[in-house]
VOLO-342429 format. One record per residue (C-alpha): x, y, z; residue in three letters. Coordinates in steps of 0.1 Angstrom, whole numbers, plus 5000, padded with zeros to 4 digits. Example, Ala and Ser with C-alpha at 12.3 -4.5 7.8 and 13.67 -1.06 7.14 Angstrom:
REM VOLO-342429
((5123 4955 5078) ala)
((5137 4989 5071) ser)
END
This chain:
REM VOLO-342429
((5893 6296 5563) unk)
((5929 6307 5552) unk)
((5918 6324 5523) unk)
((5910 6356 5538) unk)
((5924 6385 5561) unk)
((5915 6379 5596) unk)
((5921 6389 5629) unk)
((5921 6371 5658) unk)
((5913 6395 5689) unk)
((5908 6389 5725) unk)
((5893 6420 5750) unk)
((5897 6424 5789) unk)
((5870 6439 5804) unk)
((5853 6454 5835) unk)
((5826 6428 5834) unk)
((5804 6407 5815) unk)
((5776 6436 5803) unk)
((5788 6452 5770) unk)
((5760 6478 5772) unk)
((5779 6488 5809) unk)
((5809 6474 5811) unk)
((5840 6489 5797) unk)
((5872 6473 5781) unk)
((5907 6472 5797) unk)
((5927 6457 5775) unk)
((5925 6446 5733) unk)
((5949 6422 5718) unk)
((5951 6409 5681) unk)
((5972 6388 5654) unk)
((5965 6399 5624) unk)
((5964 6375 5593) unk)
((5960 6377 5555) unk)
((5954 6344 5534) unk)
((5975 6320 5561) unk)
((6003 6345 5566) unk)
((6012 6362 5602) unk)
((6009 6405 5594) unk)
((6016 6414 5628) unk)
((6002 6420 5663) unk)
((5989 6450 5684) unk)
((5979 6454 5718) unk)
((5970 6480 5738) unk)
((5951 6485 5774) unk)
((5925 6511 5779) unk)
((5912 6536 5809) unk)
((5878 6519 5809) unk)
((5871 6553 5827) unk)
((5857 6537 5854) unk)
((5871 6514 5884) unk)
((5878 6478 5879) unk)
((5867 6458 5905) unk)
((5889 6430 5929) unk)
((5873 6401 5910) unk)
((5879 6415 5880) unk)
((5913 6423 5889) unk)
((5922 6391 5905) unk)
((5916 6371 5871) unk)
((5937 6392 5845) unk)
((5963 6412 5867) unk)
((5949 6441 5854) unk)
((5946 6470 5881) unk)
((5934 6507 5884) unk)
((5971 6519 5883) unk)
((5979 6500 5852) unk)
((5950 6516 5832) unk)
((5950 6550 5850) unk)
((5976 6564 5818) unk)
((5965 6542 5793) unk)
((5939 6557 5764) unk)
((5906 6556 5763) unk)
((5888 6539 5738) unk)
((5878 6568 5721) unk)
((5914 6572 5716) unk)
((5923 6545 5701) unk)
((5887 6539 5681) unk)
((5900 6555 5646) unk)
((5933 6532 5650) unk)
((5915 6502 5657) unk)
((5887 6505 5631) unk)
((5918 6507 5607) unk)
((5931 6476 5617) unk)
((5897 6455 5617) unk)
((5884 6469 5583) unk)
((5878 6443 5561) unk)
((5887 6410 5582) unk)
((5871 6385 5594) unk)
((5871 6386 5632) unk)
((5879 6355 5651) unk)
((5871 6350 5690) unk)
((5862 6327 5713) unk)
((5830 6332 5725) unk)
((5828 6354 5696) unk)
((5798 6373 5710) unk)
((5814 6387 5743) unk)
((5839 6402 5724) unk)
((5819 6415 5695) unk)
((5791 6429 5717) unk)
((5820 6446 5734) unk)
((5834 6462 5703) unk)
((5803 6474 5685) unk)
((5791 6496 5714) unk)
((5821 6509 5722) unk)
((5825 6522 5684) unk)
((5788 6533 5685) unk)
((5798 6555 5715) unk)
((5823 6574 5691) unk)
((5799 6570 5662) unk)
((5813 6545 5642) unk)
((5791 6513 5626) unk)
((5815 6480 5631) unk)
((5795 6451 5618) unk)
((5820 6422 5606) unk)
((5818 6389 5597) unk)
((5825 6369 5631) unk)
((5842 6336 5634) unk)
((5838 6319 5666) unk)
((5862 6295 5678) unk)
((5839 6278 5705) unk)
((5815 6266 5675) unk)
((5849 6260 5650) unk)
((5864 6233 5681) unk)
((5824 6219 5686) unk)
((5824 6205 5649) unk)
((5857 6200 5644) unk)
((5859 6179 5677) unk)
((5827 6171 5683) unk)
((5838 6138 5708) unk)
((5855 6164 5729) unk)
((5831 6179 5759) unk)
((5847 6211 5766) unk)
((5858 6239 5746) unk)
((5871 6265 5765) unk)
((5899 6282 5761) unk)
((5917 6265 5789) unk)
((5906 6229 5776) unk)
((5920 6240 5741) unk)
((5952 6249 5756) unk)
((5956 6220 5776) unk)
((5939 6190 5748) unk)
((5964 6206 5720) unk)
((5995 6216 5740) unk)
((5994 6251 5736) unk)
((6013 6274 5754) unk)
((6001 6306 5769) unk)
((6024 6328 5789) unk)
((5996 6351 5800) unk)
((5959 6334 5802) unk)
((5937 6365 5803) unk)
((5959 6388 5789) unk)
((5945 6397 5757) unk)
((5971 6395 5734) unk)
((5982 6359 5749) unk)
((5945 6344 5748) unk)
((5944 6362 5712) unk)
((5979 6341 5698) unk)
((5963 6309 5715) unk)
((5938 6314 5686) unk)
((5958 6316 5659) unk)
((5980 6289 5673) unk)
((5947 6265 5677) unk)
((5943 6277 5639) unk)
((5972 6267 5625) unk)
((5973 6234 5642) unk)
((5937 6223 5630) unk)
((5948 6235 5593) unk)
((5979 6212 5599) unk)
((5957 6183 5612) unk)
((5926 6182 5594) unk)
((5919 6183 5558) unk)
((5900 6215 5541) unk)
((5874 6195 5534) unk)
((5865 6196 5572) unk)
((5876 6225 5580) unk)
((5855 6249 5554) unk)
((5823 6238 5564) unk)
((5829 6241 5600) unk)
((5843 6274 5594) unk)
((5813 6286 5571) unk)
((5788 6270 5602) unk)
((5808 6287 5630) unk)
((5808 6323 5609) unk)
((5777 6349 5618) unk)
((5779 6374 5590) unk)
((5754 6399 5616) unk)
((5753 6396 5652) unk)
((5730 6411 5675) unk)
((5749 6442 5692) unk)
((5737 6438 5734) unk)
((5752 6405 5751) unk)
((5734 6391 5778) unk)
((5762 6382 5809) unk)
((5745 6345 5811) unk)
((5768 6339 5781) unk)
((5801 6344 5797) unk)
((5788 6330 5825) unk)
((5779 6296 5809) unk)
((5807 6296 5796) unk)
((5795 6288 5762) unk)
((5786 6303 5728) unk)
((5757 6318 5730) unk)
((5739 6336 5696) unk)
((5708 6366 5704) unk)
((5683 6362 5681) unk)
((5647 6376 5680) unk)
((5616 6355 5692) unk)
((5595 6368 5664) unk)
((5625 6345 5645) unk)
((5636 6311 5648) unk)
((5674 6305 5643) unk)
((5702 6272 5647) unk)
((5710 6259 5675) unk)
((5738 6233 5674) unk)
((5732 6227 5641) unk)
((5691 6221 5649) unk)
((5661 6245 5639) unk)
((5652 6260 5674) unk)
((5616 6271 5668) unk)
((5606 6305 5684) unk)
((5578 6311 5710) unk)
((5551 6333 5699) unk)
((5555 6371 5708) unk)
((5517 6377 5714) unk)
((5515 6412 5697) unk)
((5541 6421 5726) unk)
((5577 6437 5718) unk)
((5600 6407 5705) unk)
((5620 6394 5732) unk)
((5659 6383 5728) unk)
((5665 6347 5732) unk)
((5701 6332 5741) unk)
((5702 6300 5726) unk)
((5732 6285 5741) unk)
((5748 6242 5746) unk)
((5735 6247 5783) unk)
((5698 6258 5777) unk)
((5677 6284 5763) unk)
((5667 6317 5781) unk)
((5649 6343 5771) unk)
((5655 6376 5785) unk)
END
């Protein structure tokens, strides 16, 4: 896994709709072949209000963003920074639905490799129920001085990266990471997923694809328009 450039990222948003919502706030530790590069961080005017749910879980407000660039701002920088790595994220679909249509709204094609951390923790702890962020932080003693502040979420990855490489042998670790790693993900992301609280993968129901490691077999589309389904650890729904 430490044998490439990577980026662990973390996004605020609005909501849980990446075709609607917007993001307030991107965070990432960037790292090539095992070694720390740096970190970046920046909120963004999502252009639109944030509401007091929203606001109430990451301290983010209308006044803090109301200054801040909008994403179209800071696309060109960003794209920079992610070229060529390997983004990692828990519940690596949120975030990566996020960022793809916010670079297609500017024009730019962002289609990475994508490491999820939910899936990585599922195999590498499989005796372990939970896999949230908050459960990774509390079963490995992490500390986070921020939880939902993008940047802070984004170092508990790398942190829960360096720990399994300390912990567990390569032998584990690379064929957990090549099971956890979607080389093309499908761009819309349905809010059940962050709402389960689990990873959840799109695929097409003219397809079949995994599911925890099982062939999930697809339901017929009856000459009909294929239909999305989110195969997720909490069910299947098709939508």
């Amino acid at each position: 896994m430490l044998d490439r450039a990577l980026v662990f990222l973390d996004l605020e948003t609005t909501g849980a709709a990446a075709h609607s919502d917007r993001i307030t706030e991107i965070g990432l530790v960037e790292v090539d072949r095992g070694r720390h590069i740096g970190e970046w961080s920046s909120l963004v005017n999502p252009e639109r209000p944030i509401s007091p749910m929203i606001e109430s879980l990451t301290g983010i407000t209308d006044a803090m963003v109301a200054d801040a660039p909008t994403f179209a701002e800071l696309a060109d920088e960003l794209f920079e920074r992610l070229a060529g790595k390997t983004l990692v994220a828990h519940n690596a679909r949120f975030d990566y639905g996020f960022l793809q249509n916010e670079f297609r709204r500017v024009g730019l094609k962002y289609a990475p490799d994508v490491l999820c951390t939910v899936r990585l923790s599922r195999h590498l702890y499989p005796q372990e129920r939970r896999h949230n962020l908050d459960s990774l932080i509390e079963r490995h003693g992490f500390s986070c001085e921020s939880r939902h502040r993008a940047l802070a979420d984004a170092r508990v990855l790398w942190d829960f990266t360096q720990r399994i490489h300390r912990d567990i042998e390569n032998t584990e670790i690379n064929p957990a990471s090549t099971r956890s790693t979607r080389r093309t993900m499908s761009p819309c992301m349905s809010a059940r997923a962050r709402i389960c609280g689990h990873a959840c993968y799109g695929i097409s129901a003219a397809t079949s694809g995994l599911h925890g490691g099982r062939q999930r077999k697809s339901p017929a589309s009856n000459g009909r328009q294929p239909r999305a389904i989110w195969a997720c650890s909490s069910g299947t729904y098709v939508g």
